[in-house]
LOLOFI-609229 format. One record per residue: x, y, z of N, C-alpha, C in turn. Coordinates in steps of 0.1 Angstrom, whole numbers, plus 5000, padded with zeros to 4 digits. Example, Ala and Ser with C-alpha at 12.3 -4.5 7.8 and 13.67 -1.06 7.14 Angstrom:
! residues 2
513249435078512349555078513249675078;512849785071513749895071512950005079;
! end
This chain:
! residues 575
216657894078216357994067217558074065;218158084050218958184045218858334049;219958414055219458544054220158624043;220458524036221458584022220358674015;219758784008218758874002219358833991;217858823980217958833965217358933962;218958953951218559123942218459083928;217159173922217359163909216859273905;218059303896217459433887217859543899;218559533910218259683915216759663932;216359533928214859513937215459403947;215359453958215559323972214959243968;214459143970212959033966213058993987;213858953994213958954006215158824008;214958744022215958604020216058554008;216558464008216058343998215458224012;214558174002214158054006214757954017;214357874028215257724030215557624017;214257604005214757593992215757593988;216457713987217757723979218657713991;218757714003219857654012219757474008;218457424003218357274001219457243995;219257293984219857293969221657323973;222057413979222957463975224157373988;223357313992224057194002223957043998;222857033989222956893985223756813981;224856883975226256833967225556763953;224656863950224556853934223456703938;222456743941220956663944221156493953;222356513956222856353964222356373977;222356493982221856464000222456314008;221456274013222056154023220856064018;220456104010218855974002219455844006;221055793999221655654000221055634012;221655674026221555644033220155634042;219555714036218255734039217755604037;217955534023217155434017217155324025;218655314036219155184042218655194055;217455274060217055314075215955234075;215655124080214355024084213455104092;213855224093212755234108211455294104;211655354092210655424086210455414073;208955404067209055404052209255514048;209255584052209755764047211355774043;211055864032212455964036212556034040;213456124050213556214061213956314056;214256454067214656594064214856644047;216356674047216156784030216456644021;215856484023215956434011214456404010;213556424019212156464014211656553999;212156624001212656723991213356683980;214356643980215856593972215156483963;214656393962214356263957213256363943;212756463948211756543939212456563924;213756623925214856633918214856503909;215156373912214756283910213656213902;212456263901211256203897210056173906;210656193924209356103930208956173942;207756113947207256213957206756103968;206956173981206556063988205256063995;204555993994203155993995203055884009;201355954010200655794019198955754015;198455614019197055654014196255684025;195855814022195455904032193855774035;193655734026192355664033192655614043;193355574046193655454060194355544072;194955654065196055724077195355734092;194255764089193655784104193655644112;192955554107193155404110194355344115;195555414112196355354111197355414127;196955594126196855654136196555574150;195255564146194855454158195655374166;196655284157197055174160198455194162;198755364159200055384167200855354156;200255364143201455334131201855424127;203055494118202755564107202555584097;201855694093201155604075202155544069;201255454057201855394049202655454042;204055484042204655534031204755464023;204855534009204855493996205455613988;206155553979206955673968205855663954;205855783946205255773933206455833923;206855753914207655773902207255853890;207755913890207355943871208355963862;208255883850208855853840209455973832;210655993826210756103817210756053801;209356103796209356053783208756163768;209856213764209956313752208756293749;207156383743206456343737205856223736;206056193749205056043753205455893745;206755933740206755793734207555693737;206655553736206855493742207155323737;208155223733207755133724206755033729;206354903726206254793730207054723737;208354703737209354653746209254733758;209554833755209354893770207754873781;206954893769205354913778205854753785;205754663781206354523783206954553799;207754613798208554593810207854673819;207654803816206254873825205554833835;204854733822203454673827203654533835;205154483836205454383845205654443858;206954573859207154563871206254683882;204554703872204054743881203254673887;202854523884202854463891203954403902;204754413900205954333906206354423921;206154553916206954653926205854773928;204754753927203554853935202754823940;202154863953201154813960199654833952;199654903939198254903932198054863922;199054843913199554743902198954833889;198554963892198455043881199155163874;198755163860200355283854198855363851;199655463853198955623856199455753845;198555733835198955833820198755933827;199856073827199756183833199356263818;198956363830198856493816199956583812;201056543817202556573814202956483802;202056393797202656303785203356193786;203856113800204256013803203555963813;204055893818203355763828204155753843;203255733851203955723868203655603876;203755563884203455483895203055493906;202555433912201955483926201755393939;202555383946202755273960203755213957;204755243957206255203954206955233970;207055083981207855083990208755103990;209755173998211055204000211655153992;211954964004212754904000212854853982;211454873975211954843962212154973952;212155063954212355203947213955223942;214555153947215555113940215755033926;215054953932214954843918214154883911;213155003909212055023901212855103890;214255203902214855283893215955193881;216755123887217154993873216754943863;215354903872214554793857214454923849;213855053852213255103843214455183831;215655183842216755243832217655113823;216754983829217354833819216454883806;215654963804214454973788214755123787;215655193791216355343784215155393785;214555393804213555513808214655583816;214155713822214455753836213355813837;213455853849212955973860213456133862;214556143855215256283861214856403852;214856463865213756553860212256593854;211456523866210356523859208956563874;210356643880209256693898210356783897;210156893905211056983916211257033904;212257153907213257283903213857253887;213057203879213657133869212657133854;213757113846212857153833212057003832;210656983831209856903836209856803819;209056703824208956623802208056723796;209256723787208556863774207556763767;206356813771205356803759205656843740;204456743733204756803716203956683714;202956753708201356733700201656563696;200556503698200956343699200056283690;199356373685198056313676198956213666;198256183656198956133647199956243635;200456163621200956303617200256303607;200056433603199456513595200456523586;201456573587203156613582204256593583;205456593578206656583578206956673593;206256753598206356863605206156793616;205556713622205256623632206556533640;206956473632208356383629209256483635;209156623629210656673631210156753644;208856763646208856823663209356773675;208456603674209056523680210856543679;211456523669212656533670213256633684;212656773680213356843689212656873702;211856773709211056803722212556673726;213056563721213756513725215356603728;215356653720216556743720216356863733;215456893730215157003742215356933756;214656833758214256743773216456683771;217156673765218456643767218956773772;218756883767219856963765219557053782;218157003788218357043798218356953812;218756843806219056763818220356733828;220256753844221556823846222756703842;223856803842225356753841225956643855;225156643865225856613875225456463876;226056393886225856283885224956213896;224356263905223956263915222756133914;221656143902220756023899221555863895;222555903889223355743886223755683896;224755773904225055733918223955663927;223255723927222055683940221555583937;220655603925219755493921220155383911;221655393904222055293890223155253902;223955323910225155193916226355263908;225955373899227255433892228255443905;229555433893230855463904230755583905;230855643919231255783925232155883917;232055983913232756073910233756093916;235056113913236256153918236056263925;236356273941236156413948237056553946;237956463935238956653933237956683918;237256623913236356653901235556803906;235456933898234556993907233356953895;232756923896230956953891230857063890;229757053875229057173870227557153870;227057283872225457263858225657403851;226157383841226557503830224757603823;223957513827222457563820222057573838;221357493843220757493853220857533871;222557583869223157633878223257533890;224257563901224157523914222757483919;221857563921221257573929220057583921;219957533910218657503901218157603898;216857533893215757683889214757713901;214657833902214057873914212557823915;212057753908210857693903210557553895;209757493895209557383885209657473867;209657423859209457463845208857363835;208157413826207557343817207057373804;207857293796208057313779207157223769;206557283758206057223752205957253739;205457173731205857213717204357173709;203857273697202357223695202557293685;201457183676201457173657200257253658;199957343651198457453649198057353639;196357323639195657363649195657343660;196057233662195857163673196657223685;196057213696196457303711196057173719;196657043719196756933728197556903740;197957023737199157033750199557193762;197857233753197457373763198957423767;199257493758200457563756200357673771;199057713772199257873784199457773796;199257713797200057633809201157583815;202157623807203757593809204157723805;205657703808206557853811206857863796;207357763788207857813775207257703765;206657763754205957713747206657723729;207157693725207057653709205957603697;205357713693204257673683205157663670;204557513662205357543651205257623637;205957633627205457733619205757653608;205157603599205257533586205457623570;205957603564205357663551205857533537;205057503532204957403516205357263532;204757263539205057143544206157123555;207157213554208657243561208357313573;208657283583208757343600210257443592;209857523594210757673593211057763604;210157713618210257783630209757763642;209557843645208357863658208257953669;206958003669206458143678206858073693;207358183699208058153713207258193719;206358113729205458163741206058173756;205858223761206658253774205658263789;205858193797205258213808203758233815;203558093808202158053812202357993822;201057953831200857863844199757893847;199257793857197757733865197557773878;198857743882198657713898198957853906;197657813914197757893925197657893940;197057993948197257973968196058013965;194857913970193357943981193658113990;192958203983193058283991194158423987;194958393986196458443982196558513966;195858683968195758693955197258753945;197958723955199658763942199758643936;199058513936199158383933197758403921;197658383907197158363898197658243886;196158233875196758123866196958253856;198158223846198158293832198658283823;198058353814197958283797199858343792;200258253789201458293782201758393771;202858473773202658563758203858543747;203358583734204058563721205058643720;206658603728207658703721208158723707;207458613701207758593682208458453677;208658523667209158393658210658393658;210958243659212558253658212658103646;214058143639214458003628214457923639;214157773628214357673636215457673643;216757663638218157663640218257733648;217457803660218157923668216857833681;216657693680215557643687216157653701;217557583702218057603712218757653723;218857793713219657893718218757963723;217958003719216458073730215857993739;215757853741215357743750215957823759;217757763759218757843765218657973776;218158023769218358193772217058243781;215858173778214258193786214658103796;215458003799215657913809216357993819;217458013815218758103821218158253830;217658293819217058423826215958413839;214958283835214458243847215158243854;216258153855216858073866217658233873;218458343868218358443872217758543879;216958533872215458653878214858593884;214058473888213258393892213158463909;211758443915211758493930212858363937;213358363945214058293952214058303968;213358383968212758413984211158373988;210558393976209258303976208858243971;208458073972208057993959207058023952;206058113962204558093958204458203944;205558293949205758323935207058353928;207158243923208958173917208658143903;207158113897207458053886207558203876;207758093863207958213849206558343852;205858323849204758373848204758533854;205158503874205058613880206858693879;207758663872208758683870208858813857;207858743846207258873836206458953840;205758943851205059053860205559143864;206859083878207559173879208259273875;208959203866210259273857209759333844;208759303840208059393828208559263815;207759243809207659163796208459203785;208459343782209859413772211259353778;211359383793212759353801212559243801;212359113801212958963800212858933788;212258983778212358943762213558993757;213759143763215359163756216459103760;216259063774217359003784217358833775;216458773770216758653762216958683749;216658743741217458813729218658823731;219258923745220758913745221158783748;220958693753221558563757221458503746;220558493739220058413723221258483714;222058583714222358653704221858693692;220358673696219358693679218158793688;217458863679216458883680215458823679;213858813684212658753678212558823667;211858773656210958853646209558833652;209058923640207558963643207058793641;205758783650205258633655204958613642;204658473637203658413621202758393623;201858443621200158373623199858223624;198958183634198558063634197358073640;196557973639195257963653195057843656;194557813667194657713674192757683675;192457563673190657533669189957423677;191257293682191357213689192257113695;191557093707192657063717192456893723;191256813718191456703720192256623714;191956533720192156373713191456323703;191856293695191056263681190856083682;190156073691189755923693189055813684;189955703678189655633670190355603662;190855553650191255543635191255653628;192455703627193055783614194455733606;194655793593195755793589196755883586;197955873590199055953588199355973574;200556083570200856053561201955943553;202355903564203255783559202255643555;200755643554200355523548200155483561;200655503574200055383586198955463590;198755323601197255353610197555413623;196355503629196955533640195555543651;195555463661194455443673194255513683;193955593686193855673693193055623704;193155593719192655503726192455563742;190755603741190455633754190755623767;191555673778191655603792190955663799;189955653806189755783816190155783828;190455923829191555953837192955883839;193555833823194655783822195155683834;194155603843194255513851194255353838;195255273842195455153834195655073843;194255023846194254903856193354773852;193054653853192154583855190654613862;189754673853188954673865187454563855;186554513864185154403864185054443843;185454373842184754363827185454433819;186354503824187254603811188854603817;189154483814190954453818191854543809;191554663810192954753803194054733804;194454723813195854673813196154543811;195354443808195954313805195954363789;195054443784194354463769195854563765;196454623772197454713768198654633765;198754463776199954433775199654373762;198654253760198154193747198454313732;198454443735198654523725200254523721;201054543731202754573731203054403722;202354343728203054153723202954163709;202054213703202154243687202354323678;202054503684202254593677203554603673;203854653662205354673656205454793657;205154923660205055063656205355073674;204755203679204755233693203955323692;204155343712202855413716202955553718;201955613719202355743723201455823737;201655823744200855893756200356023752;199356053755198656233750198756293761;198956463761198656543775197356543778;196256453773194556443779194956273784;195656213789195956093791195155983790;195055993774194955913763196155813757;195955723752197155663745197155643734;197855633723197755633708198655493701;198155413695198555313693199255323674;200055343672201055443664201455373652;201655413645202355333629201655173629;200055163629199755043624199555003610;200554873606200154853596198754823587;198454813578197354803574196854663578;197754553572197354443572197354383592;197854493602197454473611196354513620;195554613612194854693617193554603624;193454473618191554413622192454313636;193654273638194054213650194454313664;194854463660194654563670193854593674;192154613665191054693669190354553679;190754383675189754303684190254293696;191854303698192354333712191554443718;191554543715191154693718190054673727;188754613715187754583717187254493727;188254383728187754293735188054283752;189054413753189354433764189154603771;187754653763187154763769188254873767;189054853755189554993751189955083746;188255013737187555053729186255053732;185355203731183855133734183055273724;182755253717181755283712180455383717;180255363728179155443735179655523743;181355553741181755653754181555813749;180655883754180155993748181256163748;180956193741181856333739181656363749;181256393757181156463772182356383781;182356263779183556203791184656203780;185056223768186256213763186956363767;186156443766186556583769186456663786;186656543792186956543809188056493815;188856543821189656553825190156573844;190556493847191056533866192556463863;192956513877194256523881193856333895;194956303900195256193905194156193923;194456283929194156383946194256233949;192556263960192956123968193256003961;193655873964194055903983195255893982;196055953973197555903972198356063971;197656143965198256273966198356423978;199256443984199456463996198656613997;198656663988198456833984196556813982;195856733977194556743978193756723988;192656853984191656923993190356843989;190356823981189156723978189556603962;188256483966188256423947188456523933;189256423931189456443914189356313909;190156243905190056133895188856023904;188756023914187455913919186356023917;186356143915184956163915184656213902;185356203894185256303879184056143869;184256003871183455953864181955963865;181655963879180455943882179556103883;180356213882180156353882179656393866;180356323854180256343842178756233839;178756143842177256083843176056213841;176456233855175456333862175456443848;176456503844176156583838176156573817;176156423818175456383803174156393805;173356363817172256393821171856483815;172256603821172056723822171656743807;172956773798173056743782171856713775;171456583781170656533774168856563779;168956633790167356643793167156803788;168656863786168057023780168456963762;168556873754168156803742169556893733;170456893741171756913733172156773726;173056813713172956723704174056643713;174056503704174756403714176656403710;177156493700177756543697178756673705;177456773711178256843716178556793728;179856863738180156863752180856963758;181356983771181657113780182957093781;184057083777185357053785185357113798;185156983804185157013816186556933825;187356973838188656953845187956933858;188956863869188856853882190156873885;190356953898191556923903191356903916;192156823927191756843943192356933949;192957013939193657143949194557243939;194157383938194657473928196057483929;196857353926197957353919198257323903;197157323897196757303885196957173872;197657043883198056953875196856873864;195256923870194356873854193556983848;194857093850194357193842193057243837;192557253848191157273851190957473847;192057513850192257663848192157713829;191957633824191957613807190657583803;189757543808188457463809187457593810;186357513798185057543802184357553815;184357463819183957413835185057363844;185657433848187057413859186357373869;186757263882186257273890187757233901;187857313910189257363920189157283932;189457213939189057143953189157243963;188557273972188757343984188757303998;187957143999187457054011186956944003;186656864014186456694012184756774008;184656713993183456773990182956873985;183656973981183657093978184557183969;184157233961184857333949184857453951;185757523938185057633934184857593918;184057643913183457623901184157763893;184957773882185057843873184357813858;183957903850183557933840184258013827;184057993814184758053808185658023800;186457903799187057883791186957883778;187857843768187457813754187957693749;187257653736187257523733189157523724;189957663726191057603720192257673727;191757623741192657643752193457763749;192657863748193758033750192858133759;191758073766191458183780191158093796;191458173802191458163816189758133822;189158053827188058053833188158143846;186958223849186658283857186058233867;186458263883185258213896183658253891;182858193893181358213895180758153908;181458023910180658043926181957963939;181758023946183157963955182257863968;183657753966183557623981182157653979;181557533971180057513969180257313967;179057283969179157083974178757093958;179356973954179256873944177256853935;176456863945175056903945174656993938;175557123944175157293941175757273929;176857203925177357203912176757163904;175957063901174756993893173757123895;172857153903172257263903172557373893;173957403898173857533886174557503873;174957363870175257333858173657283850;173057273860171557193852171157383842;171157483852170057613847171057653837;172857653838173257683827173057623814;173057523815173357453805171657423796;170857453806169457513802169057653791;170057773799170057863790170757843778;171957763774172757763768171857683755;171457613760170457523752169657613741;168857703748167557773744168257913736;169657963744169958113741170958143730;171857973727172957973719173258043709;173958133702173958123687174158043683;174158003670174357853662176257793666;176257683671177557583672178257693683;177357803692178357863699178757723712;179957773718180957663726180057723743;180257613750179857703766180157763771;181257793767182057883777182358003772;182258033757181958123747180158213751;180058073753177958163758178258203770;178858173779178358213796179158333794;180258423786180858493785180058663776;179758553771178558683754177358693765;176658603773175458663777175958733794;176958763794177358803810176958743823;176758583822177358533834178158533843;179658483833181058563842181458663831;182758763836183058873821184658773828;184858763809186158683800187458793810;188258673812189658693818190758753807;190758853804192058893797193658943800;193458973811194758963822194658883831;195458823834195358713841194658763855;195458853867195458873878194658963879;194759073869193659223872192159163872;191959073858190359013856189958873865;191258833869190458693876190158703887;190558853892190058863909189158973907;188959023896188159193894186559103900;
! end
């Protein structure tokens, strides 16, 4: 541990971190990984490149289902790496899905791609010895990985529906521009994983945006067309709503320092809604990116992760003081914010048209798992899609996929693929399109309980419910799972949040709204999966009988005082 003290503003915060001793020794994120990679003795990576590889894209995992088993036998778990892709606004062509969808067979022990709710795709059971070659193939089809884990500005989200407008096109444009402009300078991922030639050692290296020693935190940017809120803006650190007028993106309202995740227990640790420092011209998109990043990476805790991200950074230092401190670095002011509202946050599943005349498919996954499974081969049905589409795809932050610029006269050969390989179905009811979990077992190291194995058969249970208090077949509850309050299925945005706490067990929040701008509230804590059905059956009972007309659930459990509505994050979510 560092005994170097971080000052800001005048305020000790205490050491810094072993964290930032990681960082500030790695020689610009290289550590000894190479060599790490060439050690037979273990499928792991060891000491600070456990860490280091994060910087990278990947995490190193085991499947905890067998670890005990395996204990037994005097092994050590299976290690396995998980990859994730860096992809601007989810997009994605056919040539690439192509190559994807080969070498996740080729180079993973599960042979499935995994639509995150970050808007790109990951992998999951990737041995050592091939995690090399997974990083090539994928940079042979102009993917990477960097930057998309750890201390780093994460893949910027930007609304993936189809387009509505000219305004769509040019968002996309600059979610690309953003995810470049903060990707680091150094060379540390070429070297390792491409076989780049070494840097000259009298060369000194920079990161001119991201500093030595990174951002004292993960970060996450996103970009969203009003109405639509698909990419739950209060969730990430810096947010861009766009602002249109006769059709023209002319701007966008700057949101600042949202987040989910929190510590079981640990109440300086909260989720919170991001606030509106205002409107800036487009033209100044960058230079405020810039300057909210910078000042993070300045002010950020650095002595404690648990509270490092944006969020508790505007807590501490007061929301006037980091708005002006990016003003000064922006050399602009905000103006006063533009009005927008935000009404919905799904997936618009099915056939629509853009305005350029094409088709656009919007295409169910649940739980953005793309696997072969008894009667519904999605992923043979995804590659069959790439062999003929001409347009591309697009991954949604509800990890959905969108099958993009179809022509007309291609439209009846896309939908029989779809169809004939279950991905497309007809009877999948509003209740499971508007559900959502995160990856947990058995591959994610941080989960306390199911999410994505238990969220299908949990949503059953509760179309049930739906349907025996004679709610129309139309409505549903946005409901999330996560296996552990780090907030990756943003369960903290949700009507029905449910938090992992143990094998089996939640906490149940309430409260959300249907256009992702409040915080669900605790109503009952570490309660079994059972007790959850229980008290989802009597609510959703009252809600039935007590509704006002088209009111939302989470809108009712709030009006009749079930739980009382979170309006500060930390004062109301623990009050």
């Amino acid at each position: 541990m560092s005994t170097k003290e971080q000052v800001v503003l005048g305020e000790v915060l205490g050491p810094l971190s072993d964290g930032e001793r990681l960082k500030a020794e790695s020689n610009f994120l290289r550590g000894t990984i190479a060599e790490d990679l060439q050690n037979p003795i273990t499928g792991a990576v060891t000491g600070d490149n456990f860490t280091l590889i994060r910087f990278h894209g990947m995490y190193l995992q085991d499947d905890r289902d067998i670890r005990a088993e395996r204990a037994k036998q005097k092994l050590e778990p299976l290690h396995t790496l998980m990859v994730r892709a860096r992809l601007p606004a989810g997009v994605i062509t056919p040539t690439q899905w192509i190559g994807v969808d080969k070498w996740a067979d080729e180079h993973t022990l599960y042979g499935s791609i995994r639509l995150t709710t970050r808007q790109t795709f990951q992998y999951h059971g990737i041995l050592k010895p091939n995690i090399k070659k997974v990083h090539k193939a994928l940079n042979s089809i102009g993917i990477d990985s960097i930057g998309t884990a750890a201390d780093m500005n994460r893949n910027v989200l930007c609304t993936a529906n189809p387009y509505q407008s000219e305004v769509h096109q040019e968002a996309y444009e600059w979610s690309k521009k953003i995810s470049e402009h903060f990707l680091p300078h150094a060379r540390g991922y070429a070297e390792v994983w491409l076989d780049a030639e070494k840097i000259d050692s009298t060369v000194q290296e920079e990161e001119p945006i991201l500093g030595r020693t990174y951002l004292p935190r993960k970060f996450k940017t996103t970009i969203a067309i009003p109405p639509l809120n698909d990419v739950d803006v209060h969730a990430n650190d810096l947010n861009f709503v766009a602002i249109e007028e006769n059709g023209k993106l002319i701007g966008f309202n700057v949101l600042v320092g949202g987040g989910l995740a929190m510590t079981h227990g640990d109440t300086s640790t909260y989720p919170r809604r991001a606030d509106d420092f205002g409107f800036i011209p487009v033209e100044q998109t960058l230079a405020f990116a810039e300057a909210v990043v910078t000042t993070q990476r300045g002010w950020g805790n650095r002595s404690n992760r648990k509270n490092a991200k944006t969020k508790y950074t505007l807590d501490r230092v007061g929301i006037d003081v980091f708005k002006a401190e990016v003003e000064k670095r922006a050399g602009s002011q905000f103006e006063a914010s533009r009005p927008y509202e935000f009404t919905e946050r799904g997936d618009r599943i099915g056939w629509s048209e853009g305005i350029d005349g094409k088709h656009y498919l919007s295409l169910f996954i649940e739980n953005g798992r793309i696997l072969d499974y008894p009667g519904k081969p999605l992923k043979t049905g995804m590659l069959e899609l790439a062999k003929v589409h001409k347009g591309d795809f697009r991954i949604t932050a509800n990890q959905n996929l969108i099958v993009a610029g179809v022509a007309t006269d291609q439209k009846e050969v896309i939908e029989s693929i779809a169809i004939a390989h279950g991905l497309m179905d007809a009877s999948t009811s509003e209740q499971r399109k508007n559900s959502m979990a995160c990856v947990a077992f058995p591959t994610c190291p941080l989960a306390m309980a199911e999410a994505e194995r238990f969220l299908p058969s949990f949503v059953t249970d509760v179309e049930g419910i739906l349907q025996k208090h004679q709610l129309p077949k139309e409505e549903s509850i946005i409901l999330r799972v996560t296996g552990c309050p780090n907030g990756c299925g943003r369960a903290m945005l949700a009507e029905v949040g449910l938090v992992g706490k143990a094998p089996g067990r939640y906490n149940l929040h309430l409260g959300g709204n249907r256009s992702g701008t409040r915080v669900p509230k605790m109503y009952k804590e570490n309660i079994t999966d059972k007790q959850i059905l229980e008290e989802m059956d009597s609510l959703v009972a009252r809600w039935s009988k007590e509704r006002s007309e088209n009111e939302a659930f989470g809108d009712f459990v709030i009006r009749v005082g079930i739980v009382e509505e979170v309006f500060i994050s930390k004062r109301d979510f623990y009050a």
